[in-house]
N, C-alpha and C positions, 0 to 999 in steps of 0.2 A: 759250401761257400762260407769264410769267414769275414769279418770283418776286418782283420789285418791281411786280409788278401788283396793281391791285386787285381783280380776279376771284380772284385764287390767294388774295391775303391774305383778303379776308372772305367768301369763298367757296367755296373747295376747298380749302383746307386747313383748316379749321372742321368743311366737313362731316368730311371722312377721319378728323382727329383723334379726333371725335364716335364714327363707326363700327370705327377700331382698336380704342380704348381699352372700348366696346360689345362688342366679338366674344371670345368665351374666345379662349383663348391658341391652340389649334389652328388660330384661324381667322383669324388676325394677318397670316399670308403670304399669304393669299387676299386680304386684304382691301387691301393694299398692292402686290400683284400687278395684281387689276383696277383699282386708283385709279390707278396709275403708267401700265398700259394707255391709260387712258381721259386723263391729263393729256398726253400724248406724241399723243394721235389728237387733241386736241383742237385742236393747230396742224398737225397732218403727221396726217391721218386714212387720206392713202394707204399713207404709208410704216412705219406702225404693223405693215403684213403683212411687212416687211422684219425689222422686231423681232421680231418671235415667228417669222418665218424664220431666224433667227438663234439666237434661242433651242431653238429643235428640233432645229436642227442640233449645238450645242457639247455639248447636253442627251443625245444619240445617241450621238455621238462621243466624247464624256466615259463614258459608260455602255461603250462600245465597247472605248476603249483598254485600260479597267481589267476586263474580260470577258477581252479575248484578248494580256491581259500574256503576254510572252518569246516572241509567235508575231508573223509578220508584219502581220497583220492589225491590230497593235497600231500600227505605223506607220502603216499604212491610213486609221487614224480619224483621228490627228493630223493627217496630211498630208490628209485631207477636209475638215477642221476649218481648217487655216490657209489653202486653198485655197478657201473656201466665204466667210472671212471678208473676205481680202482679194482676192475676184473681188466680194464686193460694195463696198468701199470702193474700188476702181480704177475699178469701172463708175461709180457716182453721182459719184463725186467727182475722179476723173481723165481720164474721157473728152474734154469737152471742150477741155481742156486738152492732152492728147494730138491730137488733132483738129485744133486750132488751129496747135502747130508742124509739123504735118505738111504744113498747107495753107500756112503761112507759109514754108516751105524746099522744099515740091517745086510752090506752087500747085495743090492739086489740087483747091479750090473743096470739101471734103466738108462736107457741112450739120451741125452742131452738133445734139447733142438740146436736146428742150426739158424735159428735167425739172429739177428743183431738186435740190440739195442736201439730203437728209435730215439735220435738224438731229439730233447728237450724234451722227451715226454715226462720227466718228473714235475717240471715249469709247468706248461701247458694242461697238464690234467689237476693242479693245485689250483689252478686258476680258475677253469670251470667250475669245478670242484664251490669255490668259494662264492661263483656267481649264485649257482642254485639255493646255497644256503642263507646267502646272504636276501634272496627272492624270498625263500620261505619264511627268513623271522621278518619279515615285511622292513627289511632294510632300503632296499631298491627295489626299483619297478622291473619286469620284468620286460626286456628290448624286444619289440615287435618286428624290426628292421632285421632282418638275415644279414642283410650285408654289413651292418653295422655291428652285426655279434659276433660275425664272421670275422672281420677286423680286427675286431680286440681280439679273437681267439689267439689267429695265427700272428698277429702284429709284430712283422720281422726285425724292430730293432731289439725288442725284449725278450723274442721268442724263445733262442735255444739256451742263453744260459741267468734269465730274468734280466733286474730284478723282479720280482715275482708280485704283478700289477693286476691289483683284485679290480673286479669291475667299478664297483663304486666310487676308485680313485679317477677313473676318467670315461663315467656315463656321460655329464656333461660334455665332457670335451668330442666324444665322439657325435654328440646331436650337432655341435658347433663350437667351432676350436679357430682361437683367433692368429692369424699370422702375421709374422711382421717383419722387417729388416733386424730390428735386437735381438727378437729370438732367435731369427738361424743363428745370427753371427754369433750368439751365446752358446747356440749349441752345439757353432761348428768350432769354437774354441773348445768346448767339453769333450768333443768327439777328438782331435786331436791331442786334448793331454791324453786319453785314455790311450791311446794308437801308441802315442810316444812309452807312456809306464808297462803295459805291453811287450811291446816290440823293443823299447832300447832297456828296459829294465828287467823286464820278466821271464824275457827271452836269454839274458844273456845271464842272469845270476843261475838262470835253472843249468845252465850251461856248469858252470862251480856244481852242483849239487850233482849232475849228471857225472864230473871228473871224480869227484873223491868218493862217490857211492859206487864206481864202476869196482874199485876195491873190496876184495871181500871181505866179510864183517870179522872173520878171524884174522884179518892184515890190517885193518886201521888202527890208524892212532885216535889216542884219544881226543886232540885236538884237530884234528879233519872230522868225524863225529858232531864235534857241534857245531864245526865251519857248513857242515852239511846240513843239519837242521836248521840254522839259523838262514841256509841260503835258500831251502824250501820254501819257509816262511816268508823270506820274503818273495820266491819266487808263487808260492800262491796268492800270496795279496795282493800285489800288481798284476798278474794275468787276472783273476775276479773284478778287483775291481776297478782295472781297465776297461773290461769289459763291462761293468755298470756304468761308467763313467759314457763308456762310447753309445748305449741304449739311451742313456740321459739324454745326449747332447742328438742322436738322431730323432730321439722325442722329438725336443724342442725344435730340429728341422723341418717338423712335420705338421707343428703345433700342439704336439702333448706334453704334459708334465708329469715325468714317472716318479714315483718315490724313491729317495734315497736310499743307497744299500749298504756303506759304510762311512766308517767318522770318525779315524784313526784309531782305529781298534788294538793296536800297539801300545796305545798309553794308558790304555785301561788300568787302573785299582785292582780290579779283582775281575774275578772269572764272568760273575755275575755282571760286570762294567761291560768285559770283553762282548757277551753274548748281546749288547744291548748297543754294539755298534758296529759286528761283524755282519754280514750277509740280514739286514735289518728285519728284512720283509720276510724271510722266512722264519725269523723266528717272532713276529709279531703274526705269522698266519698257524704256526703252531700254537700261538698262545690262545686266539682269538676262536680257534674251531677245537682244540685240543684242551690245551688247559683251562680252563673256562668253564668248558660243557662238562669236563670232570669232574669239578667241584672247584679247582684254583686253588687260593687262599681260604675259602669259607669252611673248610673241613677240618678235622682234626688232627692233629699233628702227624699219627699214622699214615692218612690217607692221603695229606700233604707231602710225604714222601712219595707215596706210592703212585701219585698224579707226578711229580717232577720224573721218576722213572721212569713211568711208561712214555711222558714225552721225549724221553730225551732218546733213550732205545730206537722209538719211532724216527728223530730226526737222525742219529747213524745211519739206521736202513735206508733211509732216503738217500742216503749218499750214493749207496752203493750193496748191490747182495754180498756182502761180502762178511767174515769173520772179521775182521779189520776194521769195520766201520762200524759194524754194532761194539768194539772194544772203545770205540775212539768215542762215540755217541754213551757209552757206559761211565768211560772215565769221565764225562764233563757231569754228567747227572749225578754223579759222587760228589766231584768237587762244587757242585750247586748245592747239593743238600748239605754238605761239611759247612759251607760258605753259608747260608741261612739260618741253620740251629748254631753255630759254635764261632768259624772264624770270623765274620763279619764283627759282632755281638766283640771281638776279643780284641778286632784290630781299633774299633772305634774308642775302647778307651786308653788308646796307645797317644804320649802326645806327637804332635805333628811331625817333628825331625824324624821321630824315627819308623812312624806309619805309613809317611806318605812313599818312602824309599823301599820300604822292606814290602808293602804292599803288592808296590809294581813289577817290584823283584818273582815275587813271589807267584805273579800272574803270567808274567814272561816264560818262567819256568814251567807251568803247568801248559801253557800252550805250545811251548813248543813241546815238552813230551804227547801233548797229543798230536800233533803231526808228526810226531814217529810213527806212531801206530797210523794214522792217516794214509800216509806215502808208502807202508811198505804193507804188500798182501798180505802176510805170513802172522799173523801173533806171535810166534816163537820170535821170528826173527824180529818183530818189535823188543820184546823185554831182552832178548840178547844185544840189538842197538843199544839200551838202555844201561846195558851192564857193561860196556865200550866206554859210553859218555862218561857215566856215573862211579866206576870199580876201575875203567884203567882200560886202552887195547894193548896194542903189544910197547907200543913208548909211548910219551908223553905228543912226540911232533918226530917228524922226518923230513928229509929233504925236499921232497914233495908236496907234502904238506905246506911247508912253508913257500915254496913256491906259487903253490897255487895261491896261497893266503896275500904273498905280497904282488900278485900278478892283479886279483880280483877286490884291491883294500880300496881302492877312487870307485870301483864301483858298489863295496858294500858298504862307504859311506855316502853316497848317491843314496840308495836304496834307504840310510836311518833318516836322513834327510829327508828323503822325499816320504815317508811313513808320519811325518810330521805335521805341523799346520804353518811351520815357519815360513815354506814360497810362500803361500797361499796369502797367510798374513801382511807379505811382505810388499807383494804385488797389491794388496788392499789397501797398504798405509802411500804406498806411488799414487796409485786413484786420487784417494785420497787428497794426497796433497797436489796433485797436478789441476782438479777440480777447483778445492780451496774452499774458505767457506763460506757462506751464505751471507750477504752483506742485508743488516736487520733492519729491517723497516723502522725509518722516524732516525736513524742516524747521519751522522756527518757523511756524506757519500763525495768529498773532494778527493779526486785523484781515481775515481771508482772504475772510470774509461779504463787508467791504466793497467787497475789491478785487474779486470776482465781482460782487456788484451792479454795480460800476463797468465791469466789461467787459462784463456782461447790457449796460448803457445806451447805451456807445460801440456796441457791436455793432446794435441796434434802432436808432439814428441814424444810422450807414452804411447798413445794410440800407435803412431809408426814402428815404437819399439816393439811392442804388443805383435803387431802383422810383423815383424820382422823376425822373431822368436818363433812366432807359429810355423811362416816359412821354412824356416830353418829344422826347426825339431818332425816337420812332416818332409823334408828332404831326406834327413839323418832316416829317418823310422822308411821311406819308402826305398833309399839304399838297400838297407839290411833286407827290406825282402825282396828287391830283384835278387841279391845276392843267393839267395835259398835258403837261408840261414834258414836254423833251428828255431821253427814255430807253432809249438802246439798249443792246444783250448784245453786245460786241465778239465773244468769245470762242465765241457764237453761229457764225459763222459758218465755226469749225473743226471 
């Protein structure tokens, strides 16, 4: 079950809503505990016993640590805890892959399993992961409640693909979590843009990227090549954070507040910008459990290398087992370490005309070469993409090419658009003025009846506009999928 499905929209989340907002308040985690159960078994029915395996364990171990603080024992639970988590995330998710170069460099012919992937368990086992440790340095308490650890575990609007919500972002809110009419309706405005950047954006650029890659790499040109990277790009930025956008906003239907997981990570300055507004939460739980404990910044220049390495290796392999994502995860840990010792240091004594251009230029560039290697399994066929883009394919453009270029130009300017803050702003400064502002105590208030009728009116004609646009763009978004169109969860399969 996804979220841009229609089983989930007129179906499971209807009924849930129904029975949450039904149950007293004691019985909210119960009722979100078994919905979130039952929406995770409903695609992964086996691996659901993996979840509540998981969840018995951190639920233990968490009880444990904080039981037998300043005795050994205390270590015993963590190191149970980090050992239980990550022997299930290396079994499902890295065996085969282990397997495969083993047989590839000694031939030893050893048979691959045949299980799948348990979808979100990369999320889900980071997250425990961080409750116990965050228990151990005596950050949070450790939750007595089953059903409330239970909750947070599987918590279906974050589950399968985050953002990735440590327990301390919402102990509170799980003891008591306030609800109201502006929250849903905030969050069922959030849960619809995400639905719309999704379904009418994500879904239909990947569509471009799907036509001009179905070409083989010794037939492209070189301008289908970047039309193709650049529609990746943006076809993964709207499928993610669609889907953070849609977690967000079914938070706040529930009454949780998740962390933010991007912030137009497009305009980034530099690589270093980039990492610091793309998928947020994961790379603030790298930093906070990873680089940190390795020494961080406080070591010596050597080993300050050598901690940026090893994190960043680590966040490829999270993507995925694959040669392709430790390339993708290598090359960003390059250009982080270049970006620290050398270009940062070189671009700041640039003056502004030409730093602030060549900068962004120059970040553009690097990210999209890394989702070359991203998008395609192959390393060879990454740097042969590479040598397409960069050295020339067989022409510059073709008919085709250009076909498809001026077929898909209204939507991949939609997509620069919409990568921007300009709606967002724009709809801020309507607010804004429809509101009006604040008439100051101790002033002349003649005519003040009027001006308040007059902001009551602006304000009621936004608002209509507002429900009228939402309408609209969750009619547009729930067309395309009766229709069957083309709709996958990239992020799924991390």
């Amino acid at each position: 079950m996804v979220f841009s499905g229609l089983t989930f929209l007129f179906c499971f989340l209807p009924a849930v809503l129904l029975l949450y907002y039904a149950a007293p308040r004691a019985a909210k985690n119960t009722v979100l505990f078994l919905a979130s159960l039952f929406f995770y078994a409903w695609g992964e029915p086996v691996y659901v016993v993996l979840m509540i395996f998981s969840t018995v364990l951190d639920y233990t171990c968490g009880r444990m640590v904080e039981h037998f603080r300043g005795t050994r024992l205390q270590k015993a639970g963590l190191v149970l805890s980090l050992c239980g988590n990550l022997g299930l995330l290396l079994t499902f998710k890295y065996t085969g892959f282990f397997i495969e170069t083993v047989n590839s460099l000694f031939s030893a012919g050893i048979p691959k399993p045949g299980w799948t992937l348990p979808i979100g368990i990369s999320f889900y086992t980071f997250q425990t992961m961080s409750y116990t440790i965050d228990v151990y340095r005596g950050d949070v308490k450790a939750q007595r409640n089953f059903i409330a650890f239970g909750a947070y575990v599987s918590l279906f609007p974050q589950l399968i693909a985050g953002p990735i919500v440590r327990y301390r972002d919402i102990a509170e809110q799980l003891e008591g979590r306030i609800h109201s009419a502006d929250s849903f309706a905030e969050g069922a405005r959030r849960f619809v843009t995400g639905l719309a950047k999704k379904v009418l954006l994500a879904n239909n650029i990947g569509k471009l990227h799907n036509t001009l890659t179905a070409v083989p790499l010794s037939g492209m040109t070189t301008l289908s090549a970047w039309l193709a990277a650049l529609a990746f790009a943006f076809q993964i930025y709207f499928d993610f954070s669609g889907y953070s956008d849609m977690a967000i906003g079914l938070g706040k239907m529930f009454g949780f507040s998740f962390p933010e997981n991007f912030n137009y990570p497009y305009l980034a300055a530099s690589v270093t910008d980039f990492w610091r507004r793309w998928h947020i939460t994961l790379g603030s739980w790298f930093k906070d459990y990873v680089y940190i404990p390795l020494g961080g910044n406080r070591c010596r220049i050597p080993r300050r290398i050598l901690n940026i390495a090893v994190v960043w290796l680590l966040t490829g392999f999270w993507h995925g087992a694959s040669l392709n994502f430790i390339m993708w995860g290598a090359w960003y840990g390059a250009l982080l370490i270049l970006e620290k010792f050398l270009l940062l240091p070189v671009f700041s004594r640039l003056p502004d005309l030409v730093r602030k251009p060549l900068s962004r230029i120059y970040t553009l560039l690097a990210v999209l070469i890394g989702w070359v290697f991203f998008s395609l399994e192959s390393v060879s066929d990454g740097f042969m993409y590479l040598k397409v883009m960069f050295c020339g394919g067989t022409a510059f453009t073709d008919n085709a090419t250009m076909y498809s270029l001026l077929s898909f130009l209204p939507l991949l300017l939609l997509c620069i658009l919409g990568s921007t803050p300009l709606p967002a702003n724009v709809l801020s400064k309507l607010r804004t003025y429809a509101v009006g502002e604040p008439v100051k105590a101790g002033t002349l208030q003649t005519g003040t009846g009027l001006v308040c009728r007059k902001h009551r009116m602006q304000g009621i004609a936004l608002t209509a506009a507002e429900l009228t646009g939402i309408t609209i763009i969750t009619a547009l978004s729930v067309a395309y999928l009766i229709s069957g169109s083309y709709n996958p969860f990239l992020y799924f399969r991390f």
